[in-house]
N, C-alpha and C positions, 0 to 999 in steps of 0.2 A: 316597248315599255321595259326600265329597267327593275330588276327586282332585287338586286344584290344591292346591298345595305352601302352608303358610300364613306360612313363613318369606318375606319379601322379598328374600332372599339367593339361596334355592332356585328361587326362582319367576325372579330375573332370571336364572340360572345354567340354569336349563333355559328359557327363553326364548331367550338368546344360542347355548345348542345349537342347536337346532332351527333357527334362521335361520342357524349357520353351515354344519347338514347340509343345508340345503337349498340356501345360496349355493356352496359345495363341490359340492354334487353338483352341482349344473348346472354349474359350471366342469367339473369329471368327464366328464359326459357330452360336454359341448362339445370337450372332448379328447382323445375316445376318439372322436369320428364327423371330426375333425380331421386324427388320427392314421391311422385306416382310410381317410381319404379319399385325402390327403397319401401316403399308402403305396400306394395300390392305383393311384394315378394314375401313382406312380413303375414301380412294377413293369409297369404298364401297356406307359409308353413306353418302356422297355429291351425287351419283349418285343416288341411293333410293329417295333421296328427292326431285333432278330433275326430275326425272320421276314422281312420285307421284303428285309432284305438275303440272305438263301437265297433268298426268290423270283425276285428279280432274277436271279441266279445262275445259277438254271433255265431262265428264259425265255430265256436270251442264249447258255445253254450254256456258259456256266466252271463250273459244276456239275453234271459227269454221273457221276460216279461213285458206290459206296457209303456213302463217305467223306465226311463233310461237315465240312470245317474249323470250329473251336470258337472263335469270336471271342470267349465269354464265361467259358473258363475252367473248363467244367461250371456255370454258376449256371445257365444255361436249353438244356434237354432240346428240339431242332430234329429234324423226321422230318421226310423225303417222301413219301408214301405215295400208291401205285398206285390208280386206280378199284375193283381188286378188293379193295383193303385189304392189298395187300402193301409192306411198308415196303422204298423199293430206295433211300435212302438216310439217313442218321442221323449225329450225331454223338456223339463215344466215349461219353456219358453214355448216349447216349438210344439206343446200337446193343444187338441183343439183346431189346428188347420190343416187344412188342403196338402195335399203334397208340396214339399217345399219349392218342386220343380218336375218339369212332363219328360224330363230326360231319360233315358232308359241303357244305361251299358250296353252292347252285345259281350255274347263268349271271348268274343277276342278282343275286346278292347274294354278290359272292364273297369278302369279307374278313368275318372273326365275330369277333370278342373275346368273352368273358366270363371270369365266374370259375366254379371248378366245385370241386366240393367230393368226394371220396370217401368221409366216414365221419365223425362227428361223434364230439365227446367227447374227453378227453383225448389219446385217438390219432390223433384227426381229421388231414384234410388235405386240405387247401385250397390251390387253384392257381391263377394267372392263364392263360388262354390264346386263343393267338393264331392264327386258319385263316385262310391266305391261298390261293384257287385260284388258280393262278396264270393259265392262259389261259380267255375263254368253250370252247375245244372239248371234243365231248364226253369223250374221253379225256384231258382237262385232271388232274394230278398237282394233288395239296395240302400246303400246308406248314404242319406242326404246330410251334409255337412255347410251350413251356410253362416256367412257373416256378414255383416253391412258394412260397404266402405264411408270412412270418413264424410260426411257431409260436403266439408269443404275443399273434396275431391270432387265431389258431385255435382255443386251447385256453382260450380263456377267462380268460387268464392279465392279461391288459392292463387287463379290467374288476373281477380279483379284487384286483388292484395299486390301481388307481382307489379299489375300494372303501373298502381299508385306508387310502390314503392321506386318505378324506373322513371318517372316522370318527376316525382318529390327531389332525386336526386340528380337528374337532370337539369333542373330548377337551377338546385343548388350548385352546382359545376358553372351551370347559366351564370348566377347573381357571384358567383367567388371570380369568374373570369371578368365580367364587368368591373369589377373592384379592382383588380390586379392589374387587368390592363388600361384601366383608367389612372393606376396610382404610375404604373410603367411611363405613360404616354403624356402625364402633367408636366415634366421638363420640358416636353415638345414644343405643348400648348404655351409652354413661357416661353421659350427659344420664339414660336412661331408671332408670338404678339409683342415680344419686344424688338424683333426683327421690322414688324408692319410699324412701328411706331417708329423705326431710326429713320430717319430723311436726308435727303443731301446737306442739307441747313448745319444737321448738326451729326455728324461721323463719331462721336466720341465715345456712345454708349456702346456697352456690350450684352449681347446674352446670356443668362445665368448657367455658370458650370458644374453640371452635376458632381457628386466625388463619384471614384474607382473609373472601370478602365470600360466598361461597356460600351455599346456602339453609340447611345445617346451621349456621354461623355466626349466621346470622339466628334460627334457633329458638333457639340457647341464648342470645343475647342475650334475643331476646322473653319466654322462661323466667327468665331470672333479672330482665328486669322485673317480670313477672308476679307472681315470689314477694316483689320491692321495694314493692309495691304489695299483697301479703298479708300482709307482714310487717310495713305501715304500718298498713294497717286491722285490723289483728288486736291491733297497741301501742295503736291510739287506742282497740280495744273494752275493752283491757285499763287503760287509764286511766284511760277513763269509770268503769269499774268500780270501781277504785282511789279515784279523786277521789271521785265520789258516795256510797262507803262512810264515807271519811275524813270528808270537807265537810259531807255532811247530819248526820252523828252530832250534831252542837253543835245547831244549830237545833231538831231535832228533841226532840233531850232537853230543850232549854228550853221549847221548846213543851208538850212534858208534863210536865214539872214545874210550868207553871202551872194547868195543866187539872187536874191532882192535886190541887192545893194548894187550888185553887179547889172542886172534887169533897168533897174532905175537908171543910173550911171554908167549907161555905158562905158561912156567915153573916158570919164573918171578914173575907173575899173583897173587895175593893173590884173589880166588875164591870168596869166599865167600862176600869179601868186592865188587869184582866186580858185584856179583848177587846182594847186598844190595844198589849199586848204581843205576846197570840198573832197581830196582824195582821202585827207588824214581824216575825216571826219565818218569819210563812207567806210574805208578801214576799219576805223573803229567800233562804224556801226557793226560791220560784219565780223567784228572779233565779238562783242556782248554777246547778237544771235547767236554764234556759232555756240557761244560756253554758254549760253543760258540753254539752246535747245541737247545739248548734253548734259548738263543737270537735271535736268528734264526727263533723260534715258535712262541713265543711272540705277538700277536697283529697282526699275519695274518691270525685271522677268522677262525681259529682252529677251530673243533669238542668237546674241553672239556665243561663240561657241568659247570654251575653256580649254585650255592647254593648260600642258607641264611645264613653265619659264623658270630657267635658273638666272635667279636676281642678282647674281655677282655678274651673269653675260651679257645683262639686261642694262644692269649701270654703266658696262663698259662700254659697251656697243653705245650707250647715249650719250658717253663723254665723247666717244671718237668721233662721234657724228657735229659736236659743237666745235665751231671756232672759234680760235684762239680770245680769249676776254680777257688777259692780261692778269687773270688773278692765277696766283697757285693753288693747285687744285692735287691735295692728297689722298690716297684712296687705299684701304684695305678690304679688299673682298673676298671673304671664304669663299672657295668653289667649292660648286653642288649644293648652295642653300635653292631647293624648287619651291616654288610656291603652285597653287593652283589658281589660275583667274586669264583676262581678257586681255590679250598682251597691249593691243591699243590702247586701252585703258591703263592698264601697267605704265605703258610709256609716260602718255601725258599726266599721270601724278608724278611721275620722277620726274620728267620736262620740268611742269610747276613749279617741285620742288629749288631743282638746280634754277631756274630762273628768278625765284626769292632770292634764294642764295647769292646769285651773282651780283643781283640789284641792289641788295643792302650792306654785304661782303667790303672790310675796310680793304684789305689785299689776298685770302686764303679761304680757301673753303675746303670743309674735309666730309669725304664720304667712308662712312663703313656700312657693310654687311657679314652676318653672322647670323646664328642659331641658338634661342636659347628655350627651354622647357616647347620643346615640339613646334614653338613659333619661330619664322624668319623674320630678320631684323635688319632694319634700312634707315642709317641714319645720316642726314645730311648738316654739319653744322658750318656756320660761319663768323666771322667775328667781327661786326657788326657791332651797331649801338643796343641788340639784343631787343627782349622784349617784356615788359614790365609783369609780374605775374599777375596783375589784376586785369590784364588787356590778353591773357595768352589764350582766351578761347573766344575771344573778341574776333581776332584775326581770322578766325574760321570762319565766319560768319557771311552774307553773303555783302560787296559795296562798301566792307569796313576797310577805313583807310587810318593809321594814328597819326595822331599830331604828336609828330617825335622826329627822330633822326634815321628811323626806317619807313620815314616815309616824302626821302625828298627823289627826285625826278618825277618823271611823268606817271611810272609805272604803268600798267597793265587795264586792265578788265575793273578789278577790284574782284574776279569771284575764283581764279587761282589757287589759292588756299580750300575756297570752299569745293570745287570739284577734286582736289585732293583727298579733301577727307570724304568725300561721298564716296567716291573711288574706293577707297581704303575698307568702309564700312560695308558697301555692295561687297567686298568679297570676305568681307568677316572677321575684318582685321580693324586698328584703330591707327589713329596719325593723332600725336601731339607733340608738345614743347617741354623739353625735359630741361633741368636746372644747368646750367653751363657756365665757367667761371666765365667765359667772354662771349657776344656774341647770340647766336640763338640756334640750337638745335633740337631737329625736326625729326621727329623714332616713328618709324613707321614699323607696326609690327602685322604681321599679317601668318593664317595654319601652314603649316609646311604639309607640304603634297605627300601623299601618303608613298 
């Protein structure tokens, strides 16, 4: 059976009890053996010095009669009582009874304090008292010196007080930590039920952020990266999906309409042109796959690991790997601009690039790389029929093709530019279309490696 509270509320709330009933009671108790001390040392020396001052009195003889002057008003009950236990003097309080007590000094111990008690429980009483003999001889008189402790020392009353007050404030520690940690715990309670309300359906809400820097601030920020980060991979799965339904449809159906056509007609059929078409077609099926399921990868936390690439060694190495396309091709590349990221990825965005470049390219194409305000800078331009500024973030996009003059041969994929900029973004950096008197050039800026 379990007995621990499974609320976190109730559990701090009776935890905070418990360490206050125990740090209360020990203040309690330390205040009640404080108080009893402090009291009983008081009553002590008032009565030490009533008596003492009667014994005096006796031994010198200014006290011989029955009568014994009341220095304290009635608060302490003084006899002097005979060997046989006859009281032959008292004062007003204490005339009229019995010996105050059956104690009797000897010679050698002739002053006693204690405390003495008559009857316990509610009616209890409890007394301090004081025996002075006054001389060694055997007929030596004793002086009784008695005073009554506080009640609510007696009755119990001082610890039934104590109690209530460590429990009243126990309480209260109780009801202030309920409060505090239910006011602590209310972002939670939102984080926690707007979190059960978000569904696959719809990724777009988020959990409320508390202000300052606390650990509950830190969870809803981390939550709502978390869902920015399910809500990216969840659009690219839904894109791929999207794209691959869209995109493959063409190729495919022309790949089977030759196979058909061919199937049907045999004889008809010129083979070899039909193998030469279903190649271009299965090609290009396996180029969409290929760059769709890399878009796909792109900036969802992959395993590839990051290097230090210096981007000047990066573009050259990838010119010298192309052959010759007939265009001239200028290049200024600062050495030592490093960037940090995925050199394959690196590649194939510069690939993309130079391959726009040469497709739409009238005769030149120019690269530069540089450094400016802590960013590396990689620009590809060519001069080309450019690109309209109302189409220039168009082309990023995935399948966009323009109806212009940079968009005649067969071209590509259609999603080149868009794995660029994905690229580009995965490592923190941006790719656009900056203004150019001719032509269209492509600034890829990305953090330079520390």
């Amino acid at each position: 059976m379990r007995l621990r509270p499974r609320s976190i509320r109730a559990r701090d709330t009776l935890i905070a009890a418990v360490l206050a009933a125990l740090v209360f009671g020990s203040i309690a108790a330390g205040t009640d053996l404080a108080v009893r001390y402090a009291t009983g040392a008081e009553l002590l020396q008032e009565t030490q010095i009533a008596a003492r001052r009667v014994s005096a009195g006796v031994r010198d003889g200014s006290l011989t009669g029955p009568r014994i002057p009341d220095y304290t008003r009635g608060r302490i009950l003084i006899q002097v009582v005979a060997p046989g236990g006859e009281v032959i003097g008292a004062t007003p309080a204490a005339a009229g009874r019995p010996p105050l007590s059956d104690v009797w000094p000897s010679r050698d111990e002739r002053i006693i304090d204690r405390t003495q008690c008559r009857a316990v429980g509610p009616g209890g009483h409890c007394e301090v008292l004081e025996v002075i003999r006054t001389t060694t001889a055997p007929d030596s008189v004793v002086v009784y010196a008695v005073k009554p402790m506080p009640r609510i020392l007696v009755t119990g009353l001082l610890e039934a007080l104590l109690t209530l007050a460590v429990l009243a404030l126990s309480a209260l520690v109780a009801k202030i930590t309920w409060r505090f940690v239910g006011r602590t715990l209310r972002p939670v309670e939102e984080i926690r039920t707007q979190l059960a309300e978000i569904s696959a359906s719809d990724l777009s809400r988020r959990v409320p952020e508390p202000p300052g820097e606390d650990e509950i601030a830190q969870l809803a920020r981390t939550a709502n990266e978390t869902l920015d980060r399910l809500e990216r991979a969840v659009a690219r799965q839904r894109q791929f999906a999207s794209d691959a339904s869209h995109e493959l449809r063409t190729p495919i159906a022309g790949l089977r309409a030759n196979l058909e056509d061919a199937s049907m007609h045999p004889d008809d059929t010129d083979l070899e042109r039909t193998i030469a078409s279903a190649l271009r077609d299965t090609d290009r099926l396996e180029s969409i796959v290929t760059d769709l399921l890399l878009l796909a990868r792109i900036g969802t936390g992959g395993t590839a690991a990051q290097e230090t690439i210096d981007l000047s060694e990066l573009a050259a190495a990838e010119l010298r790997r192309r052959t010759s396309s007939g265009l001239a091709v200028h290049t200024s590349l600062d050495p030592g601009v490093a960037v940090r990221g995925v050199r394959m990825q690196l590649v194939r965005l510069l690939g993309n690039l130079l391959d726009n470049a040469e497709r739409y390219a009238g005769g030149k194409v120019e690269i530069e790389v540089d450094s400016q305000n802590g960013h590396a800078r990689l620009t590809v331009t060519d001069d080309g029929a450019g690109v309209p500024p109302e189409d220039r973030e168009r082309v990023f996009e995935r399948f966009t093709r323009l109806d212009s003059a940079r968009s005649r041969g067969s071209g590509g994929t259609g999603l080149g530019l868009a794995i660029a900029r994905e690229i580009a973004q995965a490592h923190g950096g941006s790719l656009r279309i900056e203004d150019h008197p001719q032509g269209a050039r492509f600034a890829l800026s990305l953090p330079l490696a520390p």
